[in-house]
C-alpha positions as CSV (number, residue, x, y, z in Angstrom):
1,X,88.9,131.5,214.1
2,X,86.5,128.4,213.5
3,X,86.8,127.4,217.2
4,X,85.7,131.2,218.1
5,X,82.8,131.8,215.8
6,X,81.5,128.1,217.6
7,X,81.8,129.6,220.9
8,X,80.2,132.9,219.8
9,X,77.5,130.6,218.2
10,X,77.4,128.1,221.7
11,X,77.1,131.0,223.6
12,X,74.1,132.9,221.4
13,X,72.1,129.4,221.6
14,X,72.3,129.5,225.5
15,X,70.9,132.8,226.1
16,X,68.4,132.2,223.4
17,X,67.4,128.5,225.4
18,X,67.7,130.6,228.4
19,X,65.2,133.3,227.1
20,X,63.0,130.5,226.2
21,X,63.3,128.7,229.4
22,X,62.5,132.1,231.2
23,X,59.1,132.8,228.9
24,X,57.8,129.1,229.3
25,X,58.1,129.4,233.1
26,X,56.4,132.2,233.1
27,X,53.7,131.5,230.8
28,X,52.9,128.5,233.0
29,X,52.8,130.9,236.4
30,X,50.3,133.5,234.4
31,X,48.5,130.4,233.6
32,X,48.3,129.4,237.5
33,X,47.4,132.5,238.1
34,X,50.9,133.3,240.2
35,X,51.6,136.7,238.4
36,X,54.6,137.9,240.4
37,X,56.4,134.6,239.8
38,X,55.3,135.2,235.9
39,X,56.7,138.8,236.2
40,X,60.2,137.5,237.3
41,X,60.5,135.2,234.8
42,X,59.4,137.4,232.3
43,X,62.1,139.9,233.5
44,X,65.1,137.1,233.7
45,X,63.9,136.4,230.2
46,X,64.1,140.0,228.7
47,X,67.6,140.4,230.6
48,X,68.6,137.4,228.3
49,X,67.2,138.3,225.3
50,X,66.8,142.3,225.4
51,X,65.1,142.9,222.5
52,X,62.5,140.9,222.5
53,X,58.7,142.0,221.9
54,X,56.6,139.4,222.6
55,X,58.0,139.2,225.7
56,X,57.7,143.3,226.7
57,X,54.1,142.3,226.1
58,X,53.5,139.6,228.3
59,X,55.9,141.4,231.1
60,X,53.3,144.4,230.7
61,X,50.3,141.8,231.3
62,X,51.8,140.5,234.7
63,X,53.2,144.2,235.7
64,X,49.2,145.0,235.6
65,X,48.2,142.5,237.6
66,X,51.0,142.9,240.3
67,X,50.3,147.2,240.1
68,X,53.8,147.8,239.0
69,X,52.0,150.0,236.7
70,X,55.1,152.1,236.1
71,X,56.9,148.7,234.8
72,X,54.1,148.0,233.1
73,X,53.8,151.0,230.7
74,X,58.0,150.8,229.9
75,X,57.0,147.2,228.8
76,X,54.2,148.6,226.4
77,X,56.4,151.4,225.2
78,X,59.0,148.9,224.4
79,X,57.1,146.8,222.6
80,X,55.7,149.5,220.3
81,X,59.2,150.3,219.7
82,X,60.2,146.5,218.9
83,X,57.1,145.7,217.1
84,X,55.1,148.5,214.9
85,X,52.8,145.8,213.8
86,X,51.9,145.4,217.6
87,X,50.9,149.3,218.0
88,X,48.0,149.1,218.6
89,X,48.0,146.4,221.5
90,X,50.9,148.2,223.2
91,X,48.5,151.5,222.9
92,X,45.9,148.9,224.7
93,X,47.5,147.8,227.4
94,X,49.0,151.6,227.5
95,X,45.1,152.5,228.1
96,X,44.8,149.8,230.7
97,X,47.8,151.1,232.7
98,X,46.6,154.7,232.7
99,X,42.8,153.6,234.6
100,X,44.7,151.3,236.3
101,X,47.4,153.9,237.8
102,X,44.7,156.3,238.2
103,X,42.7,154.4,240.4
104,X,45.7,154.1,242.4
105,X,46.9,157.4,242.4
106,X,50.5,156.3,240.5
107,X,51.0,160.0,239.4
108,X,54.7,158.5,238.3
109,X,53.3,155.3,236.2
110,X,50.3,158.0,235.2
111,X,52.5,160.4,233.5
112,X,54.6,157.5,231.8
113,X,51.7,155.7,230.5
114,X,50.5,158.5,229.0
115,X,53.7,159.9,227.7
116,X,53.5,156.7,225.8
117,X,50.1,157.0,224.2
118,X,51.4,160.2,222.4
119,X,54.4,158.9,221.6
120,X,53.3,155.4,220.0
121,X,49.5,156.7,218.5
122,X,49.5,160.5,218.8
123,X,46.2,160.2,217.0
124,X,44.3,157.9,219.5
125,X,42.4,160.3,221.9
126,X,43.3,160.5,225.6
127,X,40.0,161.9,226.6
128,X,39.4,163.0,230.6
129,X,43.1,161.3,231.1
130,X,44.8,163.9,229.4
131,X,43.1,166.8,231.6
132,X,43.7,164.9,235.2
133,X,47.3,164.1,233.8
134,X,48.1,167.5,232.5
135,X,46.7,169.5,236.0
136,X,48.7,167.0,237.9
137,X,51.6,167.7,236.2
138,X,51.2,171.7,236.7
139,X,50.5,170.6,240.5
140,X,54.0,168.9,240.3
141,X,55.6,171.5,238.7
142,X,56.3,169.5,235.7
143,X,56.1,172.3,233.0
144,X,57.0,170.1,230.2
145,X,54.4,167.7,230.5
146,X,51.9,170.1,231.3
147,X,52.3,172.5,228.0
148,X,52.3,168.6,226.1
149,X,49.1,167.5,227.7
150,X,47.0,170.5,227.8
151,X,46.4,171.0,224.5
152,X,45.1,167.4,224.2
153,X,43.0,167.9,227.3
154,X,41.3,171.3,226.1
155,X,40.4,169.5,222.7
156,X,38.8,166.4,224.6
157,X,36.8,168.5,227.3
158,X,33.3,168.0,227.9
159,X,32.0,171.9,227.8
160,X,33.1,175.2,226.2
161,X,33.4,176.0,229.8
162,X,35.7,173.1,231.1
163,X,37.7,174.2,227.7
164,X,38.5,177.9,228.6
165,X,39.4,176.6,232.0
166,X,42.4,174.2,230.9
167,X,43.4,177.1,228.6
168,X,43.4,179.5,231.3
169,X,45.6,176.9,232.9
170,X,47.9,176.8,230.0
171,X,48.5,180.1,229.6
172,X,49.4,180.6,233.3
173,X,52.2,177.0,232.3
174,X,53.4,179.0,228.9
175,X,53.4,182.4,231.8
176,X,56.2,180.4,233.7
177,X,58.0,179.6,231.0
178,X,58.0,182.8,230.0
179,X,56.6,181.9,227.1
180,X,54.3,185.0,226.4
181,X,54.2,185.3,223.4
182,X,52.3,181.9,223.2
183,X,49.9,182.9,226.4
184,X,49.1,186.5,225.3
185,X,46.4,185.2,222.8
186,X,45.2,182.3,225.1
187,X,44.5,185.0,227.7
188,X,42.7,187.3,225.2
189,X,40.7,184.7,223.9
190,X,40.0,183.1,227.2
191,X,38.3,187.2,228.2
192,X,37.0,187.7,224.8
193,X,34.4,184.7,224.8
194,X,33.7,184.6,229.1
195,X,32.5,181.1,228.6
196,X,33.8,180.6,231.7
197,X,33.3,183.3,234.2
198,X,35.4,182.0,237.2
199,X,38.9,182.3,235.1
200,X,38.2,185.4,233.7
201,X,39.8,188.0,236.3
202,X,42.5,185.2,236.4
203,X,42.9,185.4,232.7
204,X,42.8,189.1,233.1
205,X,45.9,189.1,235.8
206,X,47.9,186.7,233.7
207,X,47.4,188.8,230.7
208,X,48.9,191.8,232.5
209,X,51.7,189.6,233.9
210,X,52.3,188.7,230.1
211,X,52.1,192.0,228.7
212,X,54.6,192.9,231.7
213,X,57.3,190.3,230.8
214,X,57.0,191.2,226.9
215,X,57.7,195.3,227.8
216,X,61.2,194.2,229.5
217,X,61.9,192.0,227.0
218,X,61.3,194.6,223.9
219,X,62.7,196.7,226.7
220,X,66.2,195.0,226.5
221,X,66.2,194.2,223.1
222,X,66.5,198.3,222.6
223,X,63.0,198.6,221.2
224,X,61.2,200.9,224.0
225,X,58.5,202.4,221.9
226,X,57.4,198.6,221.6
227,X,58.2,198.1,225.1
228,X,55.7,200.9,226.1
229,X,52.9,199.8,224.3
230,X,53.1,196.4,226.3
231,X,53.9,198.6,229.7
232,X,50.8,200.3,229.1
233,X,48.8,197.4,228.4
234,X,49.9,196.0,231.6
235,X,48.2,199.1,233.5
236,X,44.8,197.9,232.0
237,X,42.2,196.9,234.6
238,X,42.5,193.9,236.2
239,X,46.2,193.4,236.6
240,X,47.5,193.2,239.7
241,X,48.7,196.0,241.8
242,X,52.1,194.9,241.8
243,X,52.2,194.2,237.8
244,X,50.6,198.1,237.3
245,X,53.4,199.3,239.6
246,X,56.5,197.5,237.8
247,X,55.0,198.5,234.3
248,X,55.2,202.2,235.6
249,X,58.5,201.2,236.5
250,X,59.1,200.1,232.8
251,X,57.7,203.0,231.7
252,X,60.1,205.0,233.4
253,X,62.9,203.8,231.7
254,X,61.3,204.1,228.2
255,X,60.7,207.2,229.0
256,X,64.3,207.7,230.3
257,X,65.4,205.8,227.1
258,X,63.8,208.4,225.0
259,X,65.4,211.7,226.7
260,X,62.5,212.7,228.5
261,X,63.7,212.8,232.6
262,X,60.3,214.6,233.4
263,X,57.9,211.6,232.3
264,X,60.7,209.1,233.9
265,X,60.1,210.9,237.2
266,X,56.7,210.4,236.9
267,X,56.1,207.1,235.9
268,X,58.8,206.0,238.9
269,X,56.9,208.1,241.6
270,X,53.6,206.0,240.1
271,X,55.2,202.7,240.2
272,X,55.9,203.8,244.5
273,X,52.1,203.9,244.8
274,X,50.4,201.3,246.8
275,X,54.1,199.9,247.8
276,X,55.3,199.7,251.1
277,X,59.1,200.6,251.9
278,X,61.8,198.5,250.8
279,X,59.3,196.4,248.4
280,X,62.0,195.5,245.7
281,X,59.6,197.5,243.0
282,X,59.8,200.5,245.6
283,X,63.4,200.0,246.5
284,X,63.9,199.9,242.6
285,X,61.9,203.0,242.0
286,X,63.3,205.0,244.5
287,X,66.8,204.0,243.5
288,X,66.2,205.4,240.0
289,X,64.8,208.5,241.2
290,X,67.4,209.2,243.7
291,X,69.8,208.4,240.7
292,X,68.3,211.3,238.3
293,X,69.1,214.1,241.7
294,X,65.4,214.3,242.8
295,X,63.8,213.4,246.0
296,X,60.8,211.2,246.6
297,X,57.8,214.1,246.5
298,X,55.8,214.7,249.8
């Protein structure tokens, strides 16, 4: 037992001298100036001694200067995670990674570094980073990041103009989500106050898509006198044509819903305005009237 806990201990001293070895050589290439040499070392050392601080932060120096900016912002996140009293300097060289990365258009290093500002000091402000972040992110289809960022970047931007704009942006992310319940009030407010003019009929078209996808739900959840209320709001002015003619369609069925086959008819023979044949909302609306015995009128 003796003999094993000396290996065990033999072997532990090794990859700590090893460690040390690794750091010292790459201290003295930083020094020369020979940062990819420093970076290697750096990373031999944290492969030998894994949780290691210090090191993470001196690996994140040398990642900078060689533009492995994506390296560079797992070193700072790890050693925020190894060291809280080092917060703040990881949130530093976090910071440095983002202008850095931005300046050459890293979107992947970009997201990261930033991911790890909110993570280690939610608190610390991300300023015009958070905005070109978050609209990248929606560019990339990245939901997640997106509805995480844009509510940082609205708070942080320059004008009451800029601010509507990113909201108008978020609702449209929370939209695809199907998150409507969220994007109904950023819509409204983003009409309401017309601070900034060139998102407004925008605003006005995802509101209607909103108020579309909140009729079928209350729709299928068997509540259709809620479900109209949102069908009619998606009729209001400035949805688009094909979001007025699938909340006639969802009218329709309330109306079928409630026992009254007359008003169904109707609303399906509105919902085949403006279509052209075999559009899934016609092909739909015909279907349903064919299915109630009645012809499409001349």
């Amino acid at each position: 037992m003796r003999r094993w806990a000396a290996a065990l201990l033999a072997v532990t001293c090794a990859c700590a001298r090893s460690a040390a070895d690794h750091e010292e050589l790459g201290d003295r290439a930083y020094t020369a100036g020979d940062y990819r040499s420093a970076l290697a070392e750096y990373q031999l050392g944290i492969k030998a001694r894994p949780r290691s601080g210090p090191l993470a932060a001196k690996l994140g120096a040398a990642a900078v200067h060689t533009e492995e900016y994506a390296l560079a912002a797992d070193a700072y996140r790890t050693l925020a995670r190894e060291d809280r009293s080092r917060v703040d300097e990881a949130a530093d060289g976090l910071e440095r990674v983002v202008r850095a990365a931005l300046g050459a258009n890293d979107r992947g290093a970009l997201t990261s570094a930033l991911a790890g500002l909110r993570e280690i000091a939610p608190a610390r402000p991300l300023g015009r980073y958070a905005a070109l972040a978050a609209l990248d992110a929606v560019d990339r289809g990245d939901t997640a990041t997106a509805l995480a960022l844009l509510p940082a970047a609205t708070a942080a931007a320059s004008s009451a103009a800029r601010a509507d704009s990113l909201l108008f942006v978020y609702g449209m992310t929370l939209a695809r989500v199907r998150d409507c319940g969220t994007a109904v009030p950023v819509f409204e407010g983003v009409i309401r106050r017309q601070r900034a003019p060139v998102v407004v009929e925008s605003a006005r078209e995802g509101l209607g898509l909103c108020a579309l996808v909140q009729g079928q739900l209350a729709l299928e959840g068997g509540r259709p006198a809620e479900a109209e209320g949102w069908f009619r709001r998606a009729t209001a002015p400035g949805a688009s044509p094909d979001v007025v003619r699938a909340a006639f369609l969802g009218l329709g069925d309330v109306r079928l819903a409630q026992g009254d086959i007359a008003a169904a008819l109707e609303s399906y023979q509105q919902a085949l305005v403006g279509g052209t044949p075999g559009d899934t909302i016609a092909q739909r609306a015909q279907e349903k009237i064919n299915s109630l015995g009645k012809a499409e009128p001349e």
